[in-house]
C-alpha positions in Angstrom: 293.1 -157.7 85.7 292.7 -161.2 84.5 296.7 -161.8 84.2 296.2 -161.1 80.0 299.6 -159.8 78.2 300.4 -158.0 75.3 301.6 -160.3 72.6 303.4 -159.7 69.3 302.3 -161.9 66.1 304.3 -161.9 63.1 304.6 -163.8 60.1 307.5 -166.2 58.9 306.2 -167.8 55.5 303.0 -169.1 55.4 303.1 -169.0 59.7 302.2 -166.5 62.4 304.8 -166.9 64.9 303.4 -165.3 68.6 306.0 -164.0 70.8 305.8 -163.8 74.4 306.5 -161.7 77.1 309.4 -162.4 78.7 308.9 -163.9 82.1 306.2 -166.0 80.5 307.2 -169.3 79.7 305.5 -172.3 77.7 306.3 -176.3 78.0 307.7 -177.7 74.2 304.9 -179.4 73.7 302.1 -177.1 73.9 299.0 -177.2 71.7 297.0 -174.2 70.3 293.3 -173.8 69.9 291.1 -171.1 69.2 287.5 -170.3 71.3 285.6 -167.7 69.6 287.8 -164.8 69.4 290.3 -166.1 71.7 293.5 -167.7 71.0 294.5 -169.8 73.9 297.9 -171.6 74.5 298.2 -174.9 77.0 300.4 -177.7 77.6 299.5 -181.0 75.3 299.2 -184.4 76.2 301.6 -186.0 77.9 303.9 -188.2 76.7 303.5 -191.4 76.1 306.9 -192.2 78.4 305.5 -189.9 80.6 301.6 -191.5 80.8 303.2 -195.0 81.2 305.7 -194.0 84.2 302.6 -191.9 85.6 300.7 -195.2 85.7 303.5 -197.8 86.6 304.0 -194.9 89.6 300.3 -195.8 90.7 300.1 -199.6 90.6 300.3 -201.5 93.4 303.5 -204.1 94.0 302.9 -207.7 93.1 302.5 -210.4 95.7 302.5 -213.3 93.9 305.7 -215.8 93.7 306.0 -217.1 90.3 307.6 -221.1 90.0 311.3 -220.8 88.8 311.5 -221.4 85.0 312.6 -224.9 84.6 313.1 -224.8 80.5 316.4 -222.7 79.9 317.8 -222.1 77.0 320.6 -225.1 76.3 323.3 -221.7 74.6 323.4 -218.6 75.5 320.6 -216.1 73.3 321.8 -213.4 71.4 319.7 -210.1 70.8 
């Protein structure tokens, strides 16, 4: 078997709502697309939180001593 399920469509309004088996369990932000005759259900892009930690995870440290910043500000700066 190719690990296909039985699934339930109904409609709510002017949407089909598909629900699934229990024990099968889809991420919140899930896309939709359909291939022919088949309706197929996958997790969407990441983040964009999550694509920017993925690629601050991967760069490499910074070697490089930066000069001490000479012009402070004269009060303190409020935000």
């Amino acid at each position: 078997m190719d690990g296909s399920q039985p699934v339930r469509i109904t409609r709510e309004g002017d949407h089909q709502v598909v629900h699934l088996p229990s024990g099968v369990a889809v991420p919140a932000d899930a896309v939709v697309r359909q291939d022919g005759e088949r309706l197929i259900i996958e997790r969407g892009q990441a983040s964009n939180r999550h694509r920017l930690l993925d690629t601050l995870a991967r760069l490499e440290p910074i070697e490089e001593d930066f000069a001490p910043i000479d012009d402070l500000p004269s009060s303190p700066v409020r935000f």
